[in-house]
Every structure is written in C-alpha cells, then in structure tokens.
N, C-alpha and C positions, 0 to 999 in steps of 0.2 A: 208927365215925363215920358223920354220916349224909352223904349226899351230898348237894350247894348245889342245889338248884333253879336250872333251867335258867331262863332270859328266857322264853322260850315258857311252859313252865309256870307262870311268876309273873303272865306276864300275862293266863294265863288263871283264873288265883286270883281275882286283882285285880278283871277283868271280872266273874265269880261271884259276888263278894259286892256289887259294884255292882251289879249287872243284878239283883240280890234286892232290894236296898235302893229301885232307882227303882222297879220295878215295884211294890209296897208303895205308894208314893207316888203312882205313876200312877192304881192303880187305887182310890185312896183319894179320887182327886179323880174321880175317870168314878161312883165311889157317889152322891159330892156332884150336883156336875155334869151327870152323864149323860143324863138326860132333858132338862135343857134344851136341851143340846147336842143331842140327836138332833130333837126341834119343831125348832130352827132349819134342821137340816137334812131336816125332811122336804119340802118345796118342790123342794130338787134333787133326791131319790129320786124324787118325781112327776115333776118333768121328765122323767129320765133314760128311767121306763118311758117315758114318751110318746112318746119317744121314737123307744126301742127296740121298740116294737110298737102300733099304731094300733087293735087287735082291741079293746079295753077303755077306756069310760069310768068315771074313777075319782070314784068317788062320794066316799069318804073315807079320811085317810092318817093316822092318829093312833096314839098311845103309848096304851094300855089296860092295866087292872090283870086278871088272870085267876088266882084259885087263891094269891095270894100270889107271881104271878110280872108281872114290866115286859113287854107283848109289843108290837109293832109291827104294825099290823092296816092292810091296806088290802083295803078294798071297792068292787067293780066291777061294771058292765053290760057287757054285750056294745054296745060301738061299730059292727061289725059281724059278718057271719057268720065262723066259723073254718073255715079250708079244710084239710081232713085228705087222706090218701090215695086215700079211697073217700067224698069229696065234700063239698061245703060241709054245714056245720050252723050251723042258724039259729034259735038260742032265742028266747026271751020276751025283748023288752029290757026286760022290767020285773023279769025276772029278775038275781037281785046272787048272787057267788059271792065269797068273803073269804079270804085267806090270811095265815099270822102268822108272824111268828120273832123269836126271846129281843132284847128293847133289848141284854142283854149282845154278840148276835152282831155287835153295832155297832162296842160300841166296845172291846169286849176283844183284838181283832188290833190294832187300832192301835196300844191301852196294850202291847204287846209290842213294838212296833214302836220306841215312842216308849221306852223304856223300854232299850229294846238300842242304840241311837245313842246316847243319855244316859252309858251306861255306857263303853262303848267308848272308852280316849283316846284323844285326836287327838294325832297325829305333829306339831303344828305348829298358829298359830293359823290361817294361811289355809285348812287342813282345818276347823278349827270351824266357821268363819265359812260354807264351802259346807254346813255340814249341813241348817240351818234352811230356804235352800232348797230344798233335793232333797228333804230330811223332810216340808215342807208338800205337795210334788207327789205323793211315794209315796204319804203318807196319803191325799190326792185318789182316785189310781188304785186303792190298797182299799178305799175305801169306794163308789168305783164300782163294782167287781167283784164284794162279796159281798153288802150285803144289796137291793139295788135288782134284781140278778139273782135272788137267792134267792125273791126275792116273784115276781116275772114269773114263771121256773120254776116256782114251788109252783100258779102259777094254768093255766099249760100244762099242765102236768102232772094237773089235773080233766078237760079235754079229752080227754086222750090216754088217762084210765084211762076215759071213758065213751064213749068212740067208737074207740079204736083201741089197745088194748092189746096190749103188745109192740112199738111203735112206736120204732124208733132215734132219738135227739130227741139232739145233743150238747146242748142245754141243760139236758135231763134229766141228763144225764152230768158237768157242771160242776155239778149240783144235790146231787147224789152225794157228789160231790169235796169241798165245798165243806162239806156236814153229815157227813164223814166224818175231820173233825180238819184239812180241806185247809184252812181261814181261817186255823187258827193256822204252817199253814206259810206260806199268803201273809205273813203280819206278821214272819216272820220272813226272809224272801227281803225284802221292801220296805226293813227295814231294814240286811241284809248290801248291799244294791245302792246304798244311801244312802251309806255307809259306803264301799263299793268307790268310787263317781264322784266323794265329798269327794275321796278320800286322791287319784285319779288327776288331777282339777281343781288341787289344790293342789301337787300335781308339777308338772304340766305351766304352771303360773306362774311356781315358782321356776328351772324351766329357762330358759323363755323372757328372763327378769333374764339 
C-alpha cells in the first residue's frame, strides 16, 4: 500500500501546480501588456537614475525593437566629468554613450513574484487581505533594484573599462549578480517575504482580538 501524503507534501503539490497555472497567466498578460506597462514606467526609471547619479544627462529612455527582440535603451551625456581613481575625465558633452537590457528583465521577476503569492493559500482571510499590500511595495522595491540599477551600472561600467580597468565598483558587483540569474532570485525572496509579513500581520491581529 502506498503511504497518504503528508500536509507538507500536499501543500506543496497544491502550490506546484498553482504556482504553474498563475505563472502561465501572468506571463500571458506582461506579453499583452508589457510594453505598456514599462512606457508608464519609464519616468520613474529616469528619475530614480537621476537620482542616483548626477554624472549623466539623459537624453532618451524608450522601449526599441532590436534583432526581433523588446530592449530598453537609454541614452546619455556626460552632465559632468567622471571622477575615477587616477583623476577626473572630462569628455565631449556632445558626446552620447547608450546602454540596454531585455523589456523581459522588467517584468519577468515581478511575474514570478506575482505569481508565487497568487499560488500560495492563505491561512485565513486577514492574510489575503495584507498581501496586495506588501505585494504592491515588494514589486516597487524590484523594480527599483534591477533594471534602473542595471542601466546606471552597464553605463559605469564604459568608464571603468576605458579609464580604469580592474576597478573594485560594488555596483559592478550587484551588475554581475543581477545578470547572473540574481533577478529571478530577487522575485522570488520579494515574494517569500510578502507571504512571510501577510501570515505574521495577520497573526499578530488575531492575537491582539
């Protein structure tokens, strides 16, 4: 005879073939979707560089078609000089330098993200109920994290290969991380920690009663 499947094991059967089914669905709507959704969001990408680094006037931030592939293209001036180790360098500001990475690297950790909360049931409805929140701030926090850093780096990173190579740069290092399979693990920590704060919020209510 066989032996009954444990709770554990069921539930993670259960999550398996949900976490198949939404993801399918997710990523069926970021096909549709996807570019518009990223134009809306390229405003805050601009911002966020601007941020994060004053070095670069950005000339333009748009979705482009390349080879049969969605890329994400922004192009730059030098705002001012870049200060390296062994001293300012101060190009042509008529000089433009461009950097790109995949529309997919947009939105395909989120669609995992969104996808693994979806599946996951909740112990209770006041666990549902905190997901949508925490879900919209994590998605926030990755989409801060990868591609708006990914563009700054890839544009650091022309600096650092014509004027200082072998240069220690952690943002080189989170650049690495990031095109090394490291997005798909953020979307999947965004959504374990989504999931960990519902279930702990919705405890900490029902004790409080």
């Amino acid at each position: 005879m066989r032996p009954e499947p444990t709770a554990a094991a069921s539930v993670v059967v259960t999550f398996a073939w949900r976490f198949a089914l939404c993801l399918v669905l997710v990523l069926a709507a970021t096909l549709r979707w996807g570019q518009a959704l990223t134009e809306a969001l390229l405003p805050l990408i601009a911002a966020e560089i601007n941020l994060l680094d004053n070095t670069y006037r950005i000339v333009s931030l748009e979705v482009v078609q390349r080879g049969g592939e969605e890329l994400i293209r922004i192009v730059v001036t030098l705002a001012r000089c870049v200060v390296l180790p062994d001293g300012a360098h101060c190009a042509d500001p008529r000089a433009q330098a461009q950097a790109t990475t995949l529309l997919g690297h947009l939105t395909l950790p989120p669609a995992l993200a969104v996808a693994a909360v979806l599946a996951w049931p909740p112990a209770s409805w006041r666990e549902a109920a905190w997901r949508l929140p925490l879900l919209l701030v994590g998605l926030a926090l990755l989409l801060a994290l990868d591609v708006p850093m990914v563009l700054w780096a890839s544009l650091w990173q022309l600096h650092v290969e014509a004027f200082a190579p072998g240069l220690f740069s952690p943002l080189l290092l989170w650049l690495d991380f990031v095109q090394s399979g490291g997005r798909m693990a953020l979307g999947l920590v965004c959504a374990a920690a989504v999931l960990a704060l519902a279930r702990a919020l919705a405890g900490r209510g029902q004790v409080r009663r």
